[in-house]
C-alpha positions in Angstrom: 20.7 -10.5 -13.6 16.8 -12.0 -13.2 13.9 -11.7 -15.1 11.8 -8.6 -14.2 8.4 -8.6 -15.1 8.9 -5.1 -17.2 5.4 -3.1 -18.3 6.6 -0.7 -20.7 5.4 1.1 -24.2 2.9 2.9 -22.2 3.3 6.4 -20.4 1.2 7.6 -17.4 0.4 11.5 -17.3 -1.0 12.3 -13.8 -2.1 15.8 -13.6 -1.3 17.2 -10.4 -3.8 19.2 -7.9 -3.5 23.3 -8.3 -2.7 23.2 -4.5 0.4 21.0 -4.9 1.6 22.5 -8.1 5.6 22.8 -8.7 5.1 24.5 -12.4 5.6 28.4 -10.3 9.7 27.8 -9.5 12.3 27.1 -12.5 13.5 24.9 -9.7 10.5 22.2 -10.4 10.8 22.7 -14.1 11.6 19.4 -16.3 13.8 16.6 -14.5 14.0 12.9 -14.1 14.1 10.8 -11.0 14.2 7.1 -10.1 10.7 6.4 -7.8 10.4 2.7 -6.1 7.9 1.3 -4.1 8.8 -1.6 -2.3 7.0 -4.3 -1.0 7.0 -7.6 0.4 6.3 -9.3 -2.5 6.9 -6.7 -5.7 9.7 -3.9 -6.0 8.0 -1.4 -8.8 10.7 1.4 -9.9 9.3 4.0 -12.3 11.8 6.5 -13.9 9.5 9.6 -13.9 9.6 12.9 -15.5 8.3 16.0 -13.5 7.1 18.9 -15.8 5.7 21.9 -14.0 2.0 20.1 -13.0 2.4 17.0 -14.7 4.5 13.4 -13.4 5.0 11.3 -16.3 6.5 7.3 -16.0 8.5 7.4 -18.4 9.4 3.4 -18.1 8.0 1.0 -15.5 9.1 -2.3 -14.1 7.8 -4.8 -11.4 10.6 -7.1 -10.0 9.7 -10.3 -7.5 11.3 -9.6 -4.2 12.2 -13.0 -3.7 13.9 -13.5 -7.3 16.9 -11.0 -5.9 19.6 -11.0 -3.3 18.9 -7.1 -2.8 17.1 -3.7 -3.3 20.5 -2.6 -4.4 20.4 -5.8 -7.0 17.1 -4.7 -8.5 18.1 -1.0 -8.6 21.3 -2.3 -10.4 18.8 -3.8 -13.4 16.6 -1.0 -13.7 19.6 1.8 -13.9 21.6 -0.7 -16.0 18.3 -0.4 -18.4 18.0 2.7 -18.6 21.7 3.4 -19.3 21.0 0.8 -22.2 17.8 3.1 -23.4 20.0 6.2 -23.7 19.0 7.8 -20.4 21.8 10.6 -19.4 23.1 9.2 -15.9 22.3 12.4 -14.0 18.3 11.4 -14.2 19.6 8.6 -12.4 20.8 9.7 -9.8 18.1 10.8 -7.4 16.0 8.5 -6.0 12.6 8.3 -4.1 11.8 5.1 -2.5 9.0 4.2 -0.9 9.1 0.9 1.8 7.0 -0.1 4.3 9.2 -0.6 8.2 11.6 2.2 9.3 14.5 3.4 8.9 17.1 2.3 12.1 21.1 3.3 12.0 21.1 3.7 8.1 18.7 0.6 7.5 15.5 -0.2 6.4 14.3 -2.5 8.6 10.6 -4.4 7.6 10.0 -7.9 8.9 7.7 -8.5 5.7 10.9 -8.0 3.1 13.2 -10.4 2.3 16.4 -8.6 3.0 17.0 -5.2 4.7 17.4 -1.7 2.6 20.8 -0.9 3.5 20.8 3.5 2.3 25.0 3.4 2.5 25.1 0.6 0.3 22.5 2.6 -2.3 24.2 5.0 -2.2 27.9 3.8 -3.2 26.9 1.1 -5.4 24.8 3.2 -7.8 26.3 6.7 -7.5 23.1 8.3 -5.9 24.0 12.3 -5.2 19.9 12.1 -3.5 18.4 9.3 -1.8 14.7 9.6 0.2 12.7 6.9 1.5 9.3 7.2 2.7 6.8 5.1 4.3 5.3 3.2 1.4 1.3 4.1 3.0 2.7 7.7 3.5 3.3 7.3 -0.5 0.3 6.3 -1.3 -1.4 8.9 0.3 0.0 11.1 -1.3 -0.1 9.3 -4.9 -4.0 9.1 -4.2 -4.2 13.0 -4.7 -3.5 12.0 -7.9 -5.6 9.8 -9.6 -8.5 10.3 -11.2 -12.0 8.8 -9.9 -12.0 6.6 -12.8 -9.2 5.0 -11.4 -10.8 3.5 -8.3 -13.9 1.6 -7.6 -16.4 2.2 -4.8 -17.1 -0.9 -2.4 -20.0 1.2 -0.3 -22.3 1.6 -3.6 -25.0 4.4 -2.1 -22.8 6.6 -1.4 -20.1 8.0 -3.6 -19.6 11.5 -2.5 -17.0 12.4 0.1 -16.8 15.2 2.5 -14.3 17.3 3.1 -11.4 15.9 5.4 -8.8 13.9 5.9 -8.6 10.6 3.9 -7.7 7.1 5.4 -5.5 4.9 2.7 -4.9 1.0 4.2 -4.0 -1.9 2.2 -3.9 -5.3 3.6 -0.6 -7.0 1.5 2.4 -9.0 3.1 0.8 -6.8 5.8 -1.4 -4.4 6.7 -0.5 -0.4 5.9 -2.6 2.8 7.1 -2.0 6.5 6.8 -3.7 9.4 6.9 -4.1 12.6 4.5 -4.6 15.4 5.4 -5.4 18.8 3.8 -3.2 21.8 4.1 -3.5 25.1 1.8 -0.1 24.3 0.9 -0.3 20.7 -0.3 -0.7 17.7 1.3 0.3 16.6 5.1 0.7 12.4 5.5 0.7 11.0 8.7 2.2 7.5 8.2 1.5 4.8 10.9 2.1 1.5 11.8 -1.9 0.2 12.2 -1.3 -3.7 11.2 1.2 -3.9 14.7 -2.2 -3.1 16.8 -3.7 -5.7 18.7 -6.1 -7.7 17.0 -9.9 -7.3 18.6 -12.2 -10.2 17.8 -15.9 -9.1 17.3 -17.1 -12.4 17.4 -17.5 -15.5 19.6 -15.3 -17.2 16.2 -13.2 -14.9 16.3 -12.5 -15.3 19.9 -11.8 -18.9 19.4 -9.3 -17.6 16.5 -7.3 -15.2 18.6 -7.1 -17.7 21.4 -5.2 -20.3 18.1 -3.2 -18.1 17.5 -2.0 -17.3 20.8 -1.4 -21.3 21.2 1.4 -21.2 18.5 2.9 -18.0 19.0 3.3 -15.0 21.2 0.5 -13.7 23.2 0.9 -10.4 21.3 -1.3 -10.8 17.7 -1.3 -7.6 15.7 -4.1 -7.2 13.6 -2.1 -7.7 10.4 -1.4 -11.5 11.5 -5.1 -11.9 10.4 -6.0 -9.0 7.7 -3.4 -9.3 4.9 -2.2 -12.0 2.7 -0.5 -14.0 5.1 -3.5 -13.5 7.5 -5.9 -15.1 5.1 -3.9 -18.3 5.3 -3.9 -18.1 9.3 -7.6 -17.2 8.9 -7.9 -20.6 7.2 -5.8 -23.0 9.1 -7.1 -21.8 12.3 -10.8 -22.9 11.4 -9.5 -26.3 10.2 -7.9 -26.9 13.1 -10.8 -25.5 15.0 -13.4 -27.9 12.5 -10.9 -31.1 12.7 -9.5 -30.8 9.4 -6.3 -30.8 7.6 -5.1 -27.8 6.0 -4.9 -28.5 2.3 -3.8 -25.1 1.0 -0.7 -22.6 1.8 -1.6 -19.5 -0.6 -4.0 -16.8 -0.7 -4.9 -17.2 -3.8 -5.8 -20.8 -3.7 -7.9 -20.3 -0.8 -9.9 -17.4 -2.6 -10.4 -19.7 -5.6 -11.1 -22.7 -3.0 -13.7 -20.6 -1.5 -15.4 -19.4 -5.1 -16.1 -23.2 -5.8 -17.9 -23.7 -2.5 -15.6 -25.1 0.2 -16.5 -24.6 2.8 -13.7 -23.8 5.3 -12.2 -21.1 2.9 -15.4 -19.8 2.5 -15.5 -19.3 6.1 -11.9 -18.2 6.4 -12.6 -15.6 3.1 -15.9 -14.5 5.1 -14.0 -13.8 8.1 -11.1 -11.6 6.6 -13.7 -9.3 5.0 -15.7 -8.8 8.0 -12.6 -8.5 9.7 -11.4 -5.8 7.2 -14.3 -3.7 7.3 -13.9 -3.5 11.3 -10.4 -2.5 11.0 -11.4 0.1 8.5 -14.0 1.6 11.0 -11.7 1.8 13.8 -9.0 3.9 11.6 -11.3 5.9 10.0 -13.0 6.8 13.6 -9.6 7.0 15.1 -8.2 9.6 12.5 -11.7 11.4 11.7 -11.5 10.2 8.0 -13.9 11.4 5.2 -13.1 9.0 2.6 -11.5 5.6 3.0 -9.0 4.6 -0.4 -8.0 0.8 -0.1 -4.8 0.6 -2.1 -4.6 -2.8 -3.5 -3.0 -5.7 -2.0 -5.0 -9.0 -1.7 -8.6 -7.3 -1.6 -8.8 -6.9 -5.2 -9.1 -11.0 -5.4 -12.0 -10.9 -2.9 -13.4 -8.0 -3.4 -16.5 -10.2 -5.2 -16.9 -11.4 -1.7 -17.4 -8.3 -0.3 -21.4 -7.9 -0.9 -21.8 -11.0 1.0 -19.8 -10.6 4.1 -20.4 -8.7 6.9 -17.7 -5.6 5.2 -19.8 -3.0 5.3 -21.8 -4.1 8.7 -19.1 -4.4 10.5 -17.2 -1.0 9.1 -20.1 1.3 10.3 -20.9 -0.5 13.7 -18.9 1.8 16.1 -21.8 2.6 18.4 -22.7 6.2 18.5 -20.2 6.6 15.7 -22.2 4.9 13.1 -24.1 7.6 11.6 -20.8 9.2 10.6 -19.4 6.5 9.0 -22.2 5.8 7.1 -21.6 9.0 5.2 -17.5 7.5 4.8 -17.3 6.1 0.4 -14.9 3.7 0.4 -12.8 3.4 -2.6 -10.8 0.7 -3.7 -7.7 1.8 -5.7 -7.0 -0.2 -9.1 -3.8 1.5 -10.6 -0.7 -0.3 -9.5 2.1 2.8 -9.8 -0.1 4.5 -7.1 3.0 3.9 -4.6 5.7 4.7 -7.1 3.5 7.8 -8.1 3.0 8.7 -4.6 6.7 8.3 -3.9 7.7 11.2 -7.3 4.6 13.3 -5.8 6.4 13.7 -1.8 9.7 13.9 -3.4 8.5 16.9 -5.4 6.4 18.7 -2.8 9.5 17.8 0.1 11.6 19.9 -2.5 9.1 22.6 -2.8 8.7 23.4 0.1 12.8 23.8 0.5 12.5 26.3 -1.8 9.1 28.0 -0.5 10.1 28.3 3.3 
């Protein structure tokens, strides 16, 4: 088995919201479940323990998606762990998993993983008597519910307060990810979508010379997350050095941040662009589902979010015409706890169950 990069000796206690609390049926009283979110770069599987209002991880563990054959592979090292730890098998046995793509004739299929989920093969290989998967934005809508203020930091600094309404959660990663929250007197409704397959819309005379690059080596179709996520920052930046004459030097997002911090200029621009770009995306959504709050979850912003002040983020964002004046009273929040999907995933297991038992 491969090295997983494993976080443990520490346990997250999440309290829950009154309106999605599971402590009123014996039902929803102490048990352990397996919860995974999987990406295109990281698989991070919690085992979690759910206690009338609280979700505790019990142990936590990231794994490199491109270190292993399989899901079914890295499922196989966390279980065989726990089995090692002591834990009875039973708590093993139901599992949650959050994964970006859908679900098509008993597969997962995401173009951004490395192999496809395959649920039958789950299922015999480790002995699973439940297996859910969810939309890994639908999960972190719902794990946002559950984290503390404290546990986020705001990218529009005047205003901090949110009204009352639906939230907008997007993450630009190995792609880009949106879905909606919703409020509902009986927990939480998610409406998961597939926002990074849109067609990309340039806002800018650059941008037009961008989209018309990428259309020269590849289809004529680019979805937005071709250009806002990780993969996009590094189309960002070898379109404008084909666009200025120059040779493409770097291949990663990172280096191209860090490129861009020490004053080149191309990344600079290329860093520039994705953030303007970002907060334009954000706008759309946010007008688009009526959101009150934006949460971005992670992914590659937290490396530029230092950028941020001096892009066009937040100018971009709010200029939707006669929209604007709403969206200037939209906080955005950027998330900064990594088990939000893997929370999210225990939190919709637990209310889907619920609400089997309250009909």
């Amino acid at each position: 088995m491969g090295d997983s990069a494993g976080i443990g000796g520490d346990v997250d206690v999440v309290a829950l919201r009154p309106h999605a609390s599971f402590a009123s049926s014996p039902a929803a009283s102490a048990s352990r479940f397996v919860a995974a979110d999987v990406g295109g770069t990281n698989a991070r599987i919690a085992l979690v323990e759910a206690d009338g209002e609280r979700i505790e991880i019990l142990d936590y563990r990231r794994y490199p998606c491109g270190q292993y054959p399989s899901l079914t592979t890295i499922l196989s090292d966390f279980v065989g762990r726990q089995l090692d730890a002591g834990q009875p098998r039973d708590a093993l046995e139901r599992m949650a998993i959050a994964s970006a793509g859908v679900v098509l004739d008993g597969e997962v299929i995401n173009s951004n993983l490395p192999w496809r989920i395959s649920l039958q093969e789950l299922r015999e290989t480790l002995g699973l008597r439940e297996l859910h998967v969810i939309n890994d934005f639908a999960a972190a809508a719902h794990g946002t519910q559950r984290l503390d203020q404290s546990e986020s930091r705001l990218l529009t600094p005047s205003l901090a307060v949110a009204e009352a309404g639906p939230a907008l959660v997007v993450g630009p990663g190995t792609g880009l990810g949106a879905a909606v929250c919703i409020p509902h007197p009986r927990g939480t409704v998610v409406l998961p979508t597939e926002a990074g397959m849109t067609a990309f819309a340039p806002g800018t005379e650059r941008e037009v010379e961008i989209l018309r690059w990428m259309q020269r080596h590849g289809s004529r179709h680019v979805s937005t997350e071709q250009l806002v996520s990780g993969p996009g920052l590094v189309n960002l930046y070898q379109a404008l050095c084909e666009l200025e004459c120059t040779r493409p030097l770097l291949r990663a997002p990172a280096a191209i941040s860090e490129a861009a911090r020490v004053g080149d200029p191309t990344s600079l621009e290329a860093v520039l662009t994705f953030c303007g770009l970002l907060g334009s995306v954000i706008g759309d959504l946010a007008v688009i589902s009526g959101a009150r709050v934006v949460h971005v979850a992670g992914g590659i912003v937290p490396q530029l979010v230092d950028f941020l002040p001096r892009s066009d983020f937040h100018a971009r964002l709010v200029d939707k015409g006669a929209m604007r004046a709403v969206l200037e009273r939209v906080p955005v929040r950027l998330i900064e706890n990594e088990r939000l999907g893997a929370l999210g995933a225990a939190s919709w297991y637990l209310q889907q169950r619920q609400d089997r038992l309250d009909p």
